[in-house]
Steps between C-alpha positions, in 0.01 A plus 500: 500500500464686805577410847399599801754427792444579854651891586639401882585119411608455136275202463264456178167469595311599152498626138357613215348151428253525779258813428452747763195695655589821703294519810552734834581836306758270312654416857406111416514267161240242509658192258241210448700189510389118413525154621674292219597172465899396479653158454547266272243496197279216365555485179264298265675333188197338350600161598222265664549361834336268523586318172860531594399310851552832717222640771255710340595843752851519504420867467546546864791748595682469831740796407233753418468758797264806494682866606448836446660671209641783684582344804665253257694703270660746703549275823338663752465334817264470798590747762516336809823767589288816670406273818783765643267779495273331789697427783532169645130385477499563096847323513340145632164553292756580178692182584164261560397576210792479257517152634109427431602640144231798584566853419513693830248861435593839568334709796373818468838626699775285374426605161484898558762409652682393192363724298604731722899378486399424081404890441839613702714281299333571165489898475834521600558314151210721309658803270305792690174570264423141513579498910187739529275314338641214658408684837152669382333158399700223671207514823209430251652204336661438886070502601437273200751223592354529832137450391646182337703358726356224626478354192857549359773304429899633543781451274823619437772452242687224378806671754277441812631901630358608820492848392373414150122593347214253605257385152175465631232246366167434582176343316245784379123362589427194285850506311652153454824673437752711741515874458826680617585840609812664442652817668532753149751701659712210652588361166772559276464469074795331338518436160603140372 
């Protein structure tokens, strides 16, 4: 199985389980992930419930809880951490709405402004053929996230690192399920 960790943070954020689409000049991997139920499962064991005195839907499952496989398996959470990049007025938006349980949305600056501080920190950990493709294509995938940006959601690894990789995820037109974006050249294969 292969795994793909996060090149500036160490965190795992995918592998080999989840199929991958290159997009962007192979800048960006588009995963589709899916809602799934976890919890505790009803099982049926033939018995009759109501000739053994019991309700008739005691199928109902308290436990059960609906999450995203990715966002589920390799622990990424919500990033509510780049409020930094805005000055003060992004600070007190960032905090209202962690506490209404909202994710707080990118504008058009703050995030070339991370990717920005994302592109520094990343070539200088690219071997040097894949730091100019990093640096020929990175603006059209940069463009892409931009044309998208209002409807994306952040997350970062399991580690929380400011200077770590965001996932992206968004909803294609229709979809019922999440579809998340990955930058190619910020992850790391490991074999397990």
């Amino acid at each position: 199985m292969l795994v793909y960790q996060d090149l500036l943070a160490g965190d795992e954020l995918l592998s080999d389980s989840f199929p991958y689409k290159e997009i962007e000049n192979g800048m960006l991997w588009e995963v589709e992930g899916k809602w799934v139920v976890q919890g505790a499962i009803d099982v049926d064991i033939g018995a009759n419930p109501s000739a053994e005195g019991g309700e008739e839907d005691e199928g109902v499952d308290d436990q059960a809880v609906k999450v995203v496989d990715i966002v589920d398996t390799f622990r990424l959470q919500t990033n509510h951490r780049w409020w930094w990049l805005g000055g003060k007025e992004s600070l007190f938006r960032a905090f209202a709405s962690i506490r209404s349980q909202e994710q707080p949305a990118f504008d058009k600056k703050q995030f070339v402004t991370y990717m920005k501080r994302y592109i520094k920190l990343l070539t200088l950990k690219l071997e040097p053929e894949a730091q100019e493709a990093f640096k020929t294509h990175i603006e059209g995938a940069t463009r892409f996230l931009l044309s998208k940006l209002k409807d994306l959601q952040f997350f970062v690894g399991e580690s929380m690192h400011d200077d770590g990789s965001l996932v992206f995820a968004y909803y294609k037109e229709g979809a019922t399920d999440p579809t998340f974006l990955y930058f190619a050249h910020g992850l790391k294969e490991v074999e397990c």
